[in-house]
N, C-alpha and C positions, 0 to 999 in steps of 0.2 A: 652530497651527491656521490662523493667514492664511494658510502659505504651502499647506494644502491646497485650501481657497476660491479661491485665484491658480491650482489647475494645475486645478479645474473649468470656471473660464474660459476656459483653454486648449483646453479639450476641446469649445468650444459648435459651431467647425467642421465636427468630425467629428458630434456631436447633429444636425446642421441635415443634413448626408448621410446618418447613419440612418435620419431620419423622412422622407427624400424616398424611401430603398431602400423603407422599408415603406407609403409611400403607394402608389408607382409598381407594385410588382412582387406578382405573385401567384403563389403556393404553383407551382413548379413540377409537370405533370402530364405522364404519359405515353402516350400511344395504347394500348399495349401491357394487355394483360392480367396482365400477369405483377405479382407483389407483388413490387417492390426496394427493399431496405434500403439507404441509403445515407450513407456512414461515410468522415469524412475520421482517418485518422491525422497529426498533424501535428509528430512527428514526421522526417516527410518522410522516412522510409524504413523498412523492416522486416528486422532482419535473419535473423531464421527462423523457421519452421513446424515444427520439431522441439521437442517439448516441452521434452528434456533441456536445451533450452538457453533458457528462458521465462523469463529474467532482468529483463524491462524488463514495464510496464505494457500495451502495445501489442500484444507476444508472447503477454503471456495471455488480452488481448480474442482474438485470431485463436484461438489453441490451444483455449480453450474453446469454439469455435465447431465446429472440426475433431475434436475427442478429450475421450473423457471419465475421470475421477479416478474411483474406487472409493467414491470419498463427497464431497460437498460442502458446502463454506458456505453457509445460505439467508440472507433478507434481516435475520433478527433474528439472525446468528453463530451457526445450531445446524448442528451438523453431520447431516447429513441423508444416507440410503441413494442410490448412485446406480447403477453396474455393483454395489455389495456391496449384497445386499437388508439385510443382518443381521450384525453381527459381537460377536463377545464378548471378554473376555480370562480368562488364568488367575488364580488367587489370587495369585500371586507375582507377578505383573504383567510378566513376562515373554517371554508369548503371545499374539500377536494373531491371532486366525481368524474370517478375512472366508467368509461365504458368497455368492457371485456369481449372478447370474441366469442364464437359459439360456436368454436368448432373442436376447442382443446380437449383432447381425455386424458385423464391419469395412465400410468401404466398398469395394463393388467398384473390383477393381485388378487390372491385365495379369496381375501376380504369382500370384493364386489360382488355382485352377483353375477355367477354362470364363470366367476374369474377373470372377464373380462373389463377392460380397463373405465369407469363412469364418466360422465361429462362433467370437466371442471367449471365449477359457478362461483356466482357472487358469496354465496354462504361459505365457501372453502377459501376466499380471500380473508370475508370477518373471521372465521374460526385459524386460520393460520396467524394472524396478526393480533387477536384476543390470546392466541398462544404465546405469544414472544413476552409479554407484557403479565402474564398469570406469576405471582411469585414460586407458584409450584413447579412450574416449568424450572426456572429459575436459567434465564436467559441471560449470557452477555451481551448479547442485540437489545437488550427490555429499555435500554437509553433513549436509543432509537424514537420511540415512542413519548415515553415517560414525560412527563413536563410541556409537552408540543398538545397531545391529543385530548381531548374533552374529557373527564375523566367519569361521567355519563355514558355518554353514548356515542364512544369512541371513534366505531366503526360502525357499518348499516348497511344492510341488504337491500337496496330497494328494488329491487328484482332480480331473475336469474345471471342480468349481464350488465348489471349496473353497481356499484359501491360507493360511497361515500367512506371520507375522511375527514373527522367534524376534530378541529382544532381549540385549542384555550386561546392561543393568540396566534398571528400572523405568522408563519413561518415558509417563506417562498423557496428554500432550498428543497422541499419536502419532498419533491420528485426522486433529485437525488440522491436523499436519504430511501427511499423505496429500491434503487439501484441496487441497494446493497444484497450481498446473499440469505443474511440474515431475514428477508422480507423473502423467501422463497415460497413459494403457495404449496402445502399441502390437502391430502386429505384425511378430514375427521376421523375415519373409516380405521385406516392404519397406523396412524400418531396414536389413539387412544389406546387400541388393541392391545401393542407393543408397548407403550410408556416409555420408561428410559430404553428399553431396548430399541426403540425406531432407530437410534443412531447405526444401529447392524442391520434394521429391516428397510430401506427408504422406497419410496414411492412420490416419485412426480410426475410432472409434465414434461418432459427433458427430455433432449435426442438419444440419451441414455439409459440403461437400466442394469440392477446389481444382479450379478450371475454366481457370481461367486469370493466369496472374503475369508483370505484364512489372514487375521490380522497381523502386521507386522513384517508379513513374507510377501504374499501375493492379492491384488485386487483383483477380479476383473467383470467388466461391464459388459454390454450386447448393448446392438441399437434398437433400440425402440421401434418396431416396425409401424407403427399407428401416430409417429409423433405429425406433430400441427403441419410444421413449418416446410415452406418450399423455397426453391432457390430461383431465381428472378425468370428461368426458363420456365418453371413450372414441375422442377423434378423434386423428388422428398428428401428433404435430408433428414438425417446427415450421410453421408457416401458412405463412412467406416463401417465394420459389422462388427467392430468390436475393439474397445480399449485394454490393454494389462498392463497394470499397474505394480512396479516393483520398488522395495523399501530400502533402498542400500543408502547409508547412511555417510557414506563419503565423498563428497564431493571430487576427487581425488579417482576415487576409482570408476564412480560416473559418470566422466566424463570418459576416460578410458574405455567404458564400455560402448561411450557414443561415438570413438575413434572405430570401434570395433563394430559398428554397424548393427549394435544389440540394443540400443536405445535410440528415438524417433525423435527427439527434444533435448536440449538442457535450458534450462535457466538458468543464466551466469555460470562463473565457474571456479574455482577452488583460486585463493590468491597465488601459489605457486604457478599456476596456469598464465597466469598475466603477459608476467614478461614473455614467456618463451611464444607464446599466442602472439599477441598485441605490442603494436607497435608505440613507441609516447604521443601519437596522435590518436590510437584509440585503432587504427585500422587495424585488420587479421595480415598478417606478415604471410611475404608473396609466396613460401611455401608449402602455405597450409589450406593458400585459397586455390577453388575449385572441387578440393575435398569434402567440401559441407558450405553450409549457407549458415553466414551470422549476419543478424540485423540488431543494430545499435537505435535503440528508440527511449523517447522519456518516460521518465517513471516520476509518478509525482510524489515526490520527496524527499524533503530539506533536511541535509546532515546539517547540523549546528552543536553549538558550544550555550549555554543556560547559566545565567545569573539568576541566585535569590535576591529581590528587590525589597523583600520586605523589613527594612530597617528595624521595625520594630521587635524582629524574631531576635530569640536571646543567639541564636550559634552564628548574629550577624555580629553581635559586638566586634568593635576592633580590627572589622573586614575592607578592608579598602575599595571591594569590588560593590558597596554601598553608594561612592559615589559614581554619579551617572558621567563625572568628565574620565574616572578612570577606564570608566566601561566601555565608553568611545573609541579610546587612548589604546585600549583592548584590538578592539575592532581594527581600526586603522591599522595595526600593528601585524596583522595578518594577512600572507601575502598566496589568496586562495589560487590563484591559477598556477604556482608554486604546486599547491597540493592535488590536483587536478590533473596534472602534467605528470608528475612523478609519484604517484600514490595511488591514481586512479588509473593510471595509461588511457588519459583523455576522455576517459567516461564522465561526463557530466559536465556543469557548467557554473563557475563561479559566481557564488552567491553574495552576488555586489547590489542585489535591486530589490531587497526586502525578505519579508518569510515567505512570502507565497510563491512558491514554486514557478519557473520554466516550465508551460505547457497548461496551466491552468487558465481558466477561460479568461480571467481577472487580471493574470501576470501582463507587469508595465513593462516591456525590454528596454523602453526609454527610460526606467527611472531615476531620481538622482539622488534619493532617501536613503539607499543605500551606505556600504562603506566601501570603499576600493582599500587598494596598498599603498597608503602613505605614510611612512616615518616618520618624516619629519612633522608631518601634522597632529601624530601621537607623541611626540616630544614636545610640541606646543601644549596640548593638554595635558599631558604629566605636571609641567612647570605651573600652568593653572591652577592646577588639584593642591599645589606644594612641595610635589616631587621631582623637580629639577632631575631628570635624567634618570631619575627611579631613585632619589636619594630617601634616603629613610623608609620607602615602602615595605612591608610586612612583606614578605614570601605570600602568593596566591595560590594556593592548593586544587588543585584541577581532579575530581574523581572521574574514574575512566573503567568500561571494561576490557576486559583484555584483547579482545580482536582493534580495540578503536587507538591502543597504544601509539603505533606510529604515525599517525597524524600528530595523535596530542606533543609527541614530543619533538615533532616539528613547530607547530605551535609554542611551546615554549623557550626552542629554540629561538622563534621569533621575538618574545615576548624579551629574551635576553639583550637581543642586539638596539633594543630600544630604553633597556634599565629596566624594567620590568621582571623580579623574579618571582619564580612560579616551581611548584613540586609536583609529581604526580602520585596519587595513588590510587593503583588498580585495584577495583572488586569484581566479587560477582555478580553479573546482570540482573540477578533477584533482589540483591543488597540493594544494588545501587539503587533500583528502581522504590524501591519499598524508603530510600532517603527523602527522594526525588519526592513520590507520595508525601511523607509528614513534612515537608518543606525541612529538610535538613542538611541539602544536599547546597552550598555555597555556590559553588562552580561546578558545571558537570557537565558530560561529553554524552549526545544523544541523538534522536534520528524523528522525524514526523512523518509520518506516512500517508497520505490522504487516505481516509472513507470512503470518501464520495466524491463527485467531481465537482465541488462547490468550496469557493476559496474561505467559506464559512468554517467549512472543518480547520481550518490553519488561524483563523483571526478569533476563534474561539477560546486559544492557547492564550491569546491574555485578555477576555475578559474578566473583569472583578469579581465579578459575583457567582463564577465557578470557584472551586476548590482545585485542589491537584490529585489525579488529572482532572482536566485536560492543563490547567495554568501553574504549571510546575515549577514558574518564575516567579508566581504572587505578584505580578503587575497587576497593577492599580491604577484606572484615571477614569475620572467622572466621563467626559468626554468620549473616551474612547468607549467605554459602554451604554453611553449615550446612541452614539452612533452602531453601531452595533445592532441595538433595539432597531433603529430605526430600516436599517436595511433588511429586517424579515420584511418588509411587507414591500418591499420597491420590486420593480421590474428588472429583468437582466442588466439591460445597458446601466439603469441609474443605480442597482445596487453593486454594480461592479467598480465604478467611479465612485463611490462612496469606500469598498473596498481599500481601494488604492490609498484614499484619504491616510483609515484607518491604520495600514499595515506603515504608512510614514508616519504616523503620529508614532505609533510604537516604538519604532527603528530610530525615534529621536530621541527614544530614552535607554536606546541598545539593552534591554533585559536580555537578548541573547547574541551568538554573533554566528550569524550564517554562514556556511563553510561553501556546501556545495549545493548545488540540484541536481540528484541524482540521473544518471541514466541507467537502462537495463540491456544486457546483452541476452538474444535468443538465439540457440545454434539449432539448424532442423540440417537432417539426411538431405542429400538432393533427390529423392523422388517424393520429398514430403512438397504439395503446393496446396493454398487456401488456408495455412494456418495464419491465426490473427491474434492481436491481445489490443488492448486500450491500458494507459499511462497509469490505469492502476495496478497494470499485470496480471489482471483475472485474461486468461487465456480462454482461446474459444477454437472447437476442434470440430466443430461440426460439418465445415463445409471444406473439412480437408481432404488433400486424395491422394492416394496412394498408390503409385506406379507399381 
């Protein structure tokens, strides 16, 4: 705890040049009448505007701005009608038939005829989703699909506003999986023209449309004067007349520029920002409020710590972290609201109640599968194992990258005061990851993010019969892939109590140890109002307005 007191001191320089940015400098304005949103990526650069390939966070802020999914995440995870007014499935669970509106068009493009933007249909849903899944595409969404859908006749037009989604077997999250950006609907028309170039030409259905991209420096968008959607009065949105998008690559300086009234948003903000921001309960410190608005809301997902379970791998030989009472012993040994408090400045919430995240429709707040901070209960199971107080235990080797450092060595900090020794060695995020992959990786420090809003994406991480990824622990149980199978085909309420089942069955053989549930901080301007996002942090700008 000194040495965190020691690095706030540190930080009084950069305090004394914030509160002179925010004496000095006032809300940047424009002459101009026009409404501009304005959005640093940082990033520092974007590498496309084609949905098939909306792999990164950045891709889906932009995509969702340009194109829309057939259904959507709203801010409490329900999946909500977007291009599909209505869809059902069959009793076998087999069938999905979306019924679509008939009023959406693309944006105008050279490609149409007359230039002007065509009516989106049923054939522009099978032709977008027969794209994600084409190897020539060659899609990171193509999972998506892959393995779920009929591998016949996948998808089907059965007229201008009607589609089907013909399954191999039961998969009732399959909505959810549609949420995603990767399922964005284009059209034929301009995907083919262009080919890999679509990522620089895009064309959807979206409150947005690209005006201009010199990559790397500057984006910017125009609204869509033709798009669908209205706002519960009956006015068009989106209100903005226009998005700019800039690539500055520092978190550090981007925010500084959103002291300075030149940027409309941040997304979180540089760790140095913490302390002098935020207080250890997570609040904005009373000098800084009334300045701007920050909203603290959940983000779904779980920072954790990963054990290799698979005995039988050679790099397990001689691993202590093989057996399951040490791995408990682990758990217990970890005192997360510790790290939450002092490491997060109160963002997020100790992950005592399994893997599935705080905020997911499925999370138990009651549970008790989890692990809390108990010592002495991890001293009871060391002595179990044979290690009376960590006598004779091998050293446990923790790989880490370098931003996730000081957690880890709080963590081993703890792991010490129980007999438990531990070393760390830092890589880099590609290294580590590409261990992680071949199951080489013993102990490892990492993060899950949800896909979709379905606790499926989380309990996926230890079914058997995946490979790594998604199961980068190599858990194994008949049972728990039993069950598994079983809840593709249940209903909300019964596959979410089946759920729960699941993520306790796992948590009883601790493959990993839950650290936190993240949350997200969003800072807007104070004349920014109507901006919104949902717990997976796809932001939505549409019905924003700008004073």
């Amino acid at each position: 705890m000194r040495d965190m007191k020691k690095s706030y001191f540190l930080y009084l320089p950069l305090f004394g040049l914030l509160c002179f940015i925010l004496s000095s400098c006032n809300t940047a304005t424009s002459n101009s009448s026009k409404k501009v949103f304005h959005l640093n990526l940082s990033a520092g650069y974007l590498e496309s505007m084609d949905p098939a390939f909306a792999k990164d966070l950045y891709m889906m802020w932009v995509d969702h701005m340009i194109y829309n999914t057939l259904v959507e995440a709203d801010e409490n995870m329900h999946i909500v009608p977007s291009l599909a007014k209505r869809w059902e499935v069959s009793d076998d669970g087999l069938t999905y038939t979306f019924h679509l509106r008939n009023d959406v068009y693309f944006q105008d493009n050279a490609l149409f005829e007359n230039g002007k933007g065509k009516k989106m249909t049923a054939y522009d849903v099978v032709y977008s989703f027969k794209r994600i899944i084409d190897p020539n595409t060659a899609s990171p969404g193509a999972w998506i699909f892959n393995g779920h859908v009929n591998e016949t006749h996948p998808f089907v037009a059965i007229d201008d506003t009607t589609v089907q989604i013909c399954l191999r077997t039961p998969f009732r999250p399959l909505p959810e999986l549609l949420s995603m950006a990767y399922c964005n609907i284009v059209p034929h028309e301009v995907a083919e023209h262009w080919g890999k170039d679509f990522r620089s030409h895009p064309c959807g259905t979206g409150p947005f449309m690209l005006s201009y991209w010199d990559e790397s420096n500057a984006l910017n968008l125009i609204k869509n004067s033709h798009y669908w959607e209205q706002d519960s009065s009956g006015a068009q949105l989106p209100y903005l007349d226009a998005v700019q998008v800039s690539f500055i690559d520092s978190k550090a300086t981007e925010f500084q520029l959103f002291l300075q009234g030149k940027i409309d948003f941040v997304n979180n903000i540089d760790g140095s920002f913490k302390d002098l921001l935020l207080a250890k309960d997570g609040s904005l410190r009373k000098e800084f409020r009334n300045r701007f608005r920050m909203e603290k809301s959940t983000y779904l997902n779980t920072e954790y710590m990963g054990f290799l379970t698979d005995t039988s791998s050679a790099v397990m030989k001689g691993e202590p972290t093989g057996n399951v009472l040490i791995r408990r012993a682990i758990n217990y040994a970890v005192n997360r609201q510790k790290i939450v408090t002092y490491f997060k400045n109160g963002m997020g919430t100790p992950a005592t109640r399994g893997f599935i995240p705080a905020g997911m429709p499925s999370y138990d707040s009651s549970a008790k599968y989890g692990y809390n901070y108990d010592p002495q209960r991890s001293l009871q199971l060391l002595a179990e194992a044979g290690y009376p107080k960590g006598h004779g235990l091998k050293p446990i080797k923790i790989l880490v990258q370098d931003n996730y450092v000081d957690i880890v060595n709080f963590v081993c900090g703890e792991l010490q005061e129980v007999g438990i020794p531990s070393t760390i060695e830092v890589m880099q995020p590609n290294i580590l990851r590409q261990q992680m992959s071949r199951s080489e990786a013993v102990f490892f420090r990492a993060q899950w993010v949800a896909d979709y809003p379905d606790a499926e994406t989380y309990l996926v991480f230890f079914n058997g019969h995946f490979p790594a990824p998604p199961n980068y622990t190599r858990f194994r149980n008949d049972t728990f892939d039993h069950w598994y199978d079983e809840s593709l085909n249940l209903p909300d309420t019964a596959r979410w109590q089946l759920y729960r089942k699941m993520d306790s069955l796992a948590m009883s053989y601790a493959p990993v140890v839950p650290l936190f549930y993240d949350e997200m901080l969003h800072f807007t301007q104070n004349d920014i109002a109507g901006f919104s996002s949902n717990p997976m942090n796809i932001i939505d700008i549409k019905r924003v307005k700008k004073k």
